[in-house]
C-alpha positions as CSV (number, residue, x, y, z in Angstrom):
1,X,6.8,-152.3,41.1
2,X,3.5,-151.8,42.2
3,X,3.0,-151.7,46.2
4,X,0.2,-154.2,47.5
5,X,-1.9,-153.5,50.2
6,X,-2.6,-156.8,52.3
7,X,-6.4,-155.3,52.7
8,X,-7.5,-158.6,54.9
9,X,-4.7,-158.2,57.2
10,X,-5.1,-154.3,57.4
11,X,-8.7,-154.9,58.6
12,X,-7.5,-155.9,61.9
13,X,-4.5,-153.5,62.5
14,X,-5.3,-150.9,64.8
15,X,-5.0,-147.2,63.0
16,X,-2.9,-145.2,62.3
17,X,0.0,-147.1,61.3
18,X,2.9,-146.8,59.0
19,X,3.1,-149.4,56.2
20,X,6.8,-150.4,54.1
21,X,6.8,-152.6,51.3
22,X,10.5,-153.9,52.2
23,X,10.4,-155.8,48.7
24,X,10.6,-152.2,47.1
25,X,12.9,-151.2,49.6
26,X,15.1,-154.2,48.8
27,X,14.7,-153.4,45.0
28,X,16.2,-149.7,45.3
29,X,19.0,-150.5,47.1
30,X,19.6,-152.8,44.7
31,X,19.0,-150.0,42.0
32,X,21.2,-148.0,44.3
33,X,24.2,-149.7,44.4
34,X,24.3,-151.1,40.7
35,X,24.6,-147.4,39.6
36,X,27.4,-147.0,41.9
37,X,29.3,-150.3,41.3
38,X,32.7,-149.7,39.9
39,X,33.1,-146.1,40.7
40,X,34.9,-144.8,44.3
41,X,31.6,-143.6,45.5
42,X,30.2,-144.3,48.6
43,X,26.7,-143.8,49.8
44,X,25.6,-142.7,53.5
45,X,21.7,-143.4,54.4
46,X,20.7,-140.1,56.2
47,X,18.8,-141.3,59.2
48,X,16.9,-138.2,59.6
49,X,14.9,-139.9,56.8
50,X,13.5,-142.3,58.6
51,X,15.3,-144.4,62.2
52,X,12.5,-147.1,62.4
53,X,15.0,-149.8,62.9
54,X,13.4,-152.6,60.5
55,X,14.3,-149.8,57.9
56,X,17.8,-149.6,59.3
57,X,18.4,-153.0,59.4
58,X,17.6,-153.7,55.8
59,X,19.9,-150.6,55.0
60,X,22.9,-152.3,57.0
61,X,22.5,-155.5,55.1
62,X,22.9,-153.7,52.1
63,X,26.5,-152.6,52.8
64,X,25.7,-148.6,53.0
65,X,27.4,-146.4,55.3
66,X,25.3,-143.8,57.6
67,X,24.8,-140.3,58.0
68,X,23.8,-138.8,61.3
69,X,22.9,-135.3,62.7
70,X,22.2,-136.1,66.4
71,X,24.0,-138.1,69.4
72,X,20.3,-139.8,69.2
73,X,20.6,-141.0,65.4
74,X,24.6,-142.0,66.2
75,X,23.3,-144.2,69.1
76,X,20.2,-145.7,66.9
77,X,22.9,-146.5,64.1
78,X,25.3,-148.0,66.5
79,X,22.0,-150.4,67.7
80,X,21.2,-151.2,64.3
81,X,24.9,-152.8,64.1
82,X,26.8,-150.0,62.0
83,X,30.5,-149.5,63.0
84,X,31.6,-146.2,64.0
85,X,33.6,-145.7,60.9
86,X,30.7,-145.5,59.1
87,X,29.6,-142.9,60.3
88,X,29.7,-139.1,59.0
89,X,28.0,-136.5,61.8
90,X,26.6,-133.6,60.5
91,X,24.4,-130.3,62.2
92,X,25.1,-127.1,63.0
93,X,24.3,-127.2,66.6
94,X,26.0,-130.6,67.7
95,X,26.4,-130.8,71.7
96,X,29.5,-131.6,73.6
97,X,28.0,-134.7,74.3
98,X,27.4,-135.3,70.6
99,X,30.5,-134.6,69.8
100,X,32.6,-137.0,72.5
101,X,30.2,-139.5,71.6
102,X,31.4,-139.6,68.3
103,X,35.3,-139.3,69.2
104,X,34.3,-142.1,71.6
105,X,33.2,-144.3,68.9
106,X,35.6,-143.2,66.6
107,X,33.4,-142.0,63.8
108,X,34.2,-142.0,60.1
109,X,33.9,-138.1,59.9
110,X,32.7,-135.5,61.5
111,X,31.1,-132.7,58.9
112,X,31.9,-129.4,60.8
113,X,30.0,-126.2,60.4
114,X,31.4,-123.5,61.8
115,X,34.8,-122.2,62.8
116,X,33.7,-122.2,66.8
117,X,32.4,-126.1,66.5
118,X,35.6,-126.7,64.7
119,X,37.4,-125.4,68.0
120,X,35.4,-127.3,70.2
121,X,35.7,-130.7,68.2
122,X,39.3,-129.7,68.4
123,X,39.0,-129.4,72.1
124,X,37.2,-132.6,73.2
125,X,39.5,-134.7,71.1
126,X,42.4,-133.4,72.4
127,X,40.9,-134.4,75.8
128,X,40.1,-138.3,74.9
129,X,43.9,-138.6,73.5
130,X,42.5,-139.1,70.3
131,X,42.4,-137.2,66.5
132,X,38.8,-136.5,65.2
133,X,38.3,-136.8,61.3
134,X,36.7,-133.5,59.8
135,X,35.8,-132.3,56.7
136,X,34.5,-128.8,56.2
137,X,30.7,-128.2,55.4
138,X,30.6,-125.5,52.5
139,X,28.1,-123.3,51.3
140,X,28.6,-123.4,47.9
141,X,25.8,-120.3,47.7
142,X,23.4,-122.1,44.8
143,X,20.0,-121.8,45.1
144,X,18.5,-125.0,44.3
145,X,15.1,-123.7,43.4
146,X,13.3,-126.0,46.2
147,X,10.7,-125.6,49.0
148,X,12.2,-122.0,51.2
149,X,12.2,-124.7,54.3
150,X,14.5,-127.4,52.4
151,X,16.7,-125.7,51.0
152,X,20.1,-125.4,52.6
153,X,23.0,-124.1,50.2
154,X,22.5,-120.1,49.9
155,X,24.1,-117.7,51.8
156,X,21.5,-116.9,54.5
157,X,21.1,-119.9,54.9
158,X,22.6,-121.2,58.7
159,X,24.2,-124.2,57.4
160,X,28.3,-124.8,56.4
161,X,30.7,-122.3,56.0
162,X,30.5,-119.5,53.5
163,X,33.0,-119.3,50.7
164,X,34.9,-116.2,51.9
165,X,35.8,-118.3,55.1
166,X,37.2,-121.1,53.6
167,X,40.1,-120.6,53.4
168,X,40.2,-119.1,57.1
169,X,38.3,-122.5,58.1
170,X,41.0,-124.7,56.1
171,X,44.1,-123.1,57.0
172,X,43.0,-123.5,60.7
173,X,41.9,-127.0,60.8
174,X,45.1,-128.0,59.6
175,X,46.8,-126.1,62.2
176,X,45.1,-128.3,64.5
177,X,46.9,-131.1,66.4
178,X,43.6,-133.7,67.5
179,X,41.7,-133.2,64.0
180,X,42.6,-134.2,60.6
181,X,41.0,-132.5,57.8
182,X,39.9,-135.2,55.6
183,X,37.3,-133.4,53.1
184,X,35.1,-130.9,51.7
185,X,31.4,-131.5,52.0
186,X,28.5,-129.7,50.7
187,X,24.2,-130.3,50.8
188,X,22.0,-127.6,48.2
189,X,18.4,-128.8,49.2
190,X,16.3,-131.5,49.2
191,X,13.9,-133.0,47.0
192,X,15.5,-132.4,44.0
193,X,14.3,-133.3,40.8
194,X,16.3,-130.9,38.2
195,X,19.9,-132.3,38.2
196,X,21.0,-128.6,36.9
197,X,21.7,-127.4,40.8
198,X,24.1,-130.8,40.9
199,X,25.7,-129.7,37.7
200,X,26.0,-126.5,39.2
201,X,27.5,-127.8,42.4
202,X,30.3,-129.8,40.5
203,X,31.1,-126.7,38.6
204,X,31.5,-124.6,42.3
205,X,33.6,-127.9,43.4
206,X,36.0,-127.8,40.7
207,X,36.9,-124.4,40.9
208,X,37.5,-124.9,44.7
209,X,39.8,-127.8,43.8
210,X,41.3,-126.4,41.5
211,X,41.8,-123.2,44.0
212,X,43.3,-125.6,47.1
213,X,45.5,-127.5,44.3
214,X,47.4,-124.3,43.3
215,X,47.7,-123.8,47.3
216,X,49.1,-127.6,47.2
217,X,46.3,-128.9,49.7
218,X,44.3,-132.0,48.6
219,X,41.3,-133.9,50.4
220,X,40.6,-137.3,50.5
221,X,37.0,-137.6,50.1
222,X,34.3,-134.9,48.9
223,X,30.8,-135.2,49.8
224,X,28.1,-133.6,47.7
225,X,24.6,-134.8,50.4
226,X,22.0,-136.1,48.8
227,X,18.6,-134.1,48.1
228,X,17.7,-136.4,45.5
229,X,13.9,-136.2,45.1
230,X,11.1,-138.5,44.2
231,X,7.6,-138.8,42.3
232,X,5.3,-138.0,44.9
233,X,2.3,-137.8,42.3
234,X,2.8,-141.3,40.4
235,X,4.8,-143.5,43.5
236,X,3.6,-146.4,41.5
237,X,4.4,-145.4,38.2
238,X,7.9,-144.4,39.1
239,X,8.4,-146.1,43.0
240,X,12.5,-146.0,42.5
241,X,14.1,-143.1,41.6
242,X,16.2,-142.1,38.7
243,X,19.4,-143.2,40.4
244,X,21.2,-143.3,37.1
245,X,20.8,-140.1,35.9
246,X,21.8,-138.3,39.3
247,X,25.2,-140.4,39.3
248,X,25.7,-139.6,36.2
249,X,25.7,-135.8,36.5
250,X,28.1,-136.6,39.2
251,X,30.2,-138.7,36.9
252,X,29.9,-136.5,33.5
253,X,30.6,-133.1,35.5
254,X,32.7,-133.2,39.0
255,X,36.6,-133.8,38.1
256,X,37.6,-136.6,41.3
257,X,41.3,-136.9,41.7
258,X,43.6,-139.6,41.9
259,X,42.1,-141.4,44.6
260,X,39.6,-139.2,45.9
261,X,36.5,-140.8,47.1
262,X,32.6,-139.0,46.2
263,X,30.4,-139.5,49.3
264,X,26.5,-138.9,49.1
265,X,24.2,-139.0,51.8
266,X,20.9,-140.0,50.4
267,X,17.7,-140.5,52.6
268,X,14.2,-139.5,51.2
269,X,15.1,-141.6,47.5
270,X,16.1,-144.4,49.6
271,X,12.6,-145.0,51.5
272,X,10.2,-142.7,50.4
273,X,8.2,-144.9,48.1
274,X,8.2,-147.9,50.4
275,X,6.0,-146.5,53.3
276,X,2.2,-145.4,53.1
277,X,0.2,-144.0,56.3
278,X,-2.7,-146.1,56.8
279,X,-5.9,-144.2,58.6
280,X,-9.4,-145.5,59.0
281,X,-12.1,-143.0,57.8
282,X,-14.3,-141.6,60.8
283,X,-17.0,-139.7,59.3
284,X,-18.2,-138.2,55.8
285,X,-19.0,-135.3,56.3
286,X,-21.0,-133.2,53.4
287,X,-20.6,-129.7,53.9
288,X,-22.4,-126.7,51.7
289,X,-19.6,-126.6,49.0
290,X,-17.1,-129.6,50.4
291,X,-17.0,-132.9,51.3
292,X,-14.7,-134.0,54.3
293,X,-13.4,-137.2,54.9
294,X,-12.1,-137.2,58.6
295,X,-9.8,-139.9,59.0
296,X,-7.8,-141.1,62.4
297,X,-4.4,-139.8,61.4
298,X,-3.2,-136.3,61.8
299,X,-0.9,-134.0,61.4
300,X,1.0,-135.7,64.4
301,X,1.3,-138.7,62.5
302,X,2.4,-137.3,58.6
303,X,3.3,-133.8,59.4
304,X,4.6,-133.0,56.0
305,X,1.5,-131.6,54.6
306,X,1.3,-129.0,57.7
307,X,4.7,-128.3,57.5
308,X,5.5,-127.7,53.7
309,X,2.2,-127.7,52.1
310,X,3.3,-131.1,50.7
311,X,0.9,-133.3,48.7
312,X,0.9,-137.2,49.2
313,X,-1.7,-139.0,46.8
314,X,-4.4,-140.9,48.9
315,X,-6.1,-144.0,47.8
316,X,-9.3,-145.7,49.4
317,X,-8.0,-149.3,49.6
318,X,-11.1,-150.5,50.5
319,X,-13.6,-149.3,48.6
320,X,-15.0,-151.0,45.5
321,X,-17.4,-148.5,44.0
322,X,-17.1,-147.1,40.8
323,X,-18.4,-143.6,41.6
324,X,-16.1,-140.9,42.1
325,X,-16.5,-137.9,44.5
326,X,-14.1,-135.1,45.3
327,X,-12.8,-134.7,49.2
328,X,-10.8,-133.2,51.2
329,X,-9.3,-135.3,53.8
330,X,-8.9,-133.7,57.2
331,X,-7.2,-135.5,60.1
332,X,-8.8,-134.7,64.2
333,X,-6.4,-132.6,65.6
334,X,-7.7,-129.3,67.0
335,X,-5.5,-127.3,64.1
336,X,-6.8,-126.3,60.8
337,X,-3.4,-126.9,59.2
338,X,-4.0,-130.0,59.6
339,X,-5.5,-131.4,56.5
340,X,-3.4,-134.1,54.2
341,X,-5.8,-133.0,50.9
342,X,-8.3,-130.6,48.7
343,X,-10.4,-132.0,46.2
344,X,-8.7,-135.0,45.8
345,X,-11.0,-137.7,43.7
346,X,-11.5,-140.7,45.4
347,X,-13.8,-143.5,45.1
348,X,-17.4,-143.2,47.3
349,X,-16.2,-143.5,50.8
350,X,-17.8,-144.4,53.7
351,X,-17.2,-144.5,57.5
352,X,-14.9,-147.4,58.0
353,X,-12.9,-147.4,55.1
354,X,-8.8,-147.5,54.6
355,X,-7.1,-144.3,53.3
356,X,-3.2,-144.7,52.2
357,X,-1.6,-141.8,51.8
358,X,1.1,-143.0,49.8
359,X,5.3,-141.8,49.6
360,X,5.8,-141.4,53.2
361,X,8.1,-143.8,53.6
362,X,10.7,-140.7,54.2
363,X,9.8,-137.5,57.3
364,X,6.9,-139.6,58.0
365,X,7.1,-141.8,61.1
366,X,10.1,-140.5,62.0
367,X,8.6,-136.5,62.6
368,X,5.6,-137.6,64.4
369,X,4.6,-136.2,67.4
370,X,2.2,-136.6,70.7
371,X,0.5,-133.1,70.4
372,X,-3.1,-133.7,71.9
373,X,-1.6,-136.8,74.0
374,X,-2.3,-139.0,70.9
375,X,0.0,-142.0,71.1
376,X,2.6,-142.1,68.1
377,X,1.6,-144.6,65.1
378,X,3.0,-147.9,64.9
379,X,4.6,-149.9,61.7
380,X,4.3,-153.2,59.9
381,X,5.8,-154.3,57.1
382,X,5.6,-156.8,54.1
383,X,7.5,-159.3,55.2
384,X,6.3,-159.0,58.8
């Protein structure tokens, strides 16, 4: 499914602005949720991915739960009509406020990541007259061979609790009077392409199962994240992800038990593909051994690039010239991080024409900033 630019209509749009093709949104949910059908999985859409609540809405319709790692995203959720039992709140640093808002709205689960938060979760549901659901975020210690930034299941890393604890962790919870331990959860990296970390997830699971069953504890649910990556250099060749295969892993290599629910929290699969970043070019400028395109979007609007050195593939929608130059695309903030491309071949381009850096549907709008007082970017959408 090829995304189509509505050139005519993007003429007269002020730039920046973020662009989603809610058909191809619409077609990998769909995708989504025919891998999953028949199976006792259950996906959660991780709003850090992207809160622009169009996006949320269409997510909602589609019957998936929600994962959360702020009060913020649990209030933006609850706007865009999701039920507090939908919710699973992860983070290591949640509030006290966070955390009563979520006893307050009686969320699904909250994922706990540390003995001390446990406590305090403990704590403020014991003052509300109410029992918190918990499961236990692991660090399962596997490296998941992605970007040092993203990924989040080693050791040193600060996220979940390290294997030695466990026990410690799961012995206490279930001393606990106002939680109730419902599961194990786990999250290795993100934008994962290999399913071998997965496989080697499921193997670390099983023996952990296999561990609490000889101790004769059992959890309802186990959540693996998500992390599942996508195609950043062909978004049109491949705009949906291969959903199928990651479920599979999941289904060939992690032993369930009797009734035990698999949750995932997907996020950048979900809408990465569906959203481009549409900047006007301000000047061509030829340098000595470069050419610059300066466009009207910055780091403040797609920070990815700045942040992790990521690549998004850049079109000239406009242009209709058969010539091809090299560029590097550059955006106007006072930073020299802040550059979306090198050398990237593009048609001729001239001041005034449209640049869509494409697969930024996910850590896109939702990261931007207003360094140098710029205002943030604004969205349309296909069906707009």
């Amino acid at each position: 499914m090829k995304t189509i630019f509505p050139i005519n209509i993007f003429k007269h749009c002020a730039t920046p602005f973020y662009y989603y093709d809610i058909d191809l949104l619409r077609a990998t949910l769909q995708e989504l949720k025919s891998c999953i059908k028949g199976v006792p999985y259950k996906v959660h859409y991780a709003v850090k991915a992207n809160a622009n609540p169009r996006i949320l809405h269409e997510i909602k319709e589609a019957g998936l739960s929600i994962d959360c790692v702020s009060g913020g995203e649990i209030v933006a959720a609850l706007a865009a009509g999701f039920k507090g039992d939908a919710i699973a709140f992860a983070g290591v640093g949640k509030t006290d406020h966070e955390i009563g808002l979520g006893v307050n709205h009686d969320i699904f689960c909250f994922n706990v990541e540390s003995l001390p938060e446990l406590e305090v979760i403990n704590e403020i549901a014991a003052t509300k007259g109410k029992v918190a659901n918990i499961a236990l975020r692991v660090n399962p210690n596997i490296d998941a061979h992605t970007h040092e930034y993203i990924t989040t299941g080693l050791s040193e890393n600060k996220f979940g609790i390290n294997l030695e604890q466990l026990d410690k962790a799961v012995d206490k919870a279930m001393s606990m009077p106002d939680v109730n331990l419902i599961g194990l959860h786990f999250h290795i990296g993100s934008q994962l392409l290999d399913f071998k970390p997965y496989e080697m997830l499921c193997n670390r699971i099983n023996e952990l199962q296999d561990h609490f069953d000889a101790r004769g504890i059992s959890f309802k649910i186990i959540n693996v994240g998500g992390g599942l990556g996508i195609d950043y250099d062909d978004p049109d060749g491949n705009p949906i992800p291969d959903f199928k295969g990651y479920f599979d892993t999941f289904k060939q290599h992690l032993k369930l038990r009797p009734g035990q629910e698999l949750h995932f929290e997907l996020g950048r699969s979900i809408v990465g593909q569906c959203g481009s970043l549409i900047a006007r070019v301000l000047y061509v400028k030829n340098g000595t051994k470069r050419n610059f395109i300066i466009v009207d979007a910055g780091m403040t609007d797609l920070i990815r690039p700045a942040l992790y050195q990521a690549h998004h593939v850049a079109e000239n929608i406009t242009s209709t010239s058969t010539e091809t130059e090299l560029y590097d695309i550059v955006g106007p903030i006072c930073e020299s991080s802040d550059k979306f491309a090198s050398d990237e071949k593009l048609p001729s381009t001239h001041r005034g024409d449209l640049i869509a850096l494409r697969s930024a549907g996910a850590y896109g709008e939702v990261m931007a900033m207003q360094y140098n007082c710029r205002n943030l970017p604004k969205s349309h959408f296909s069906h707009d």
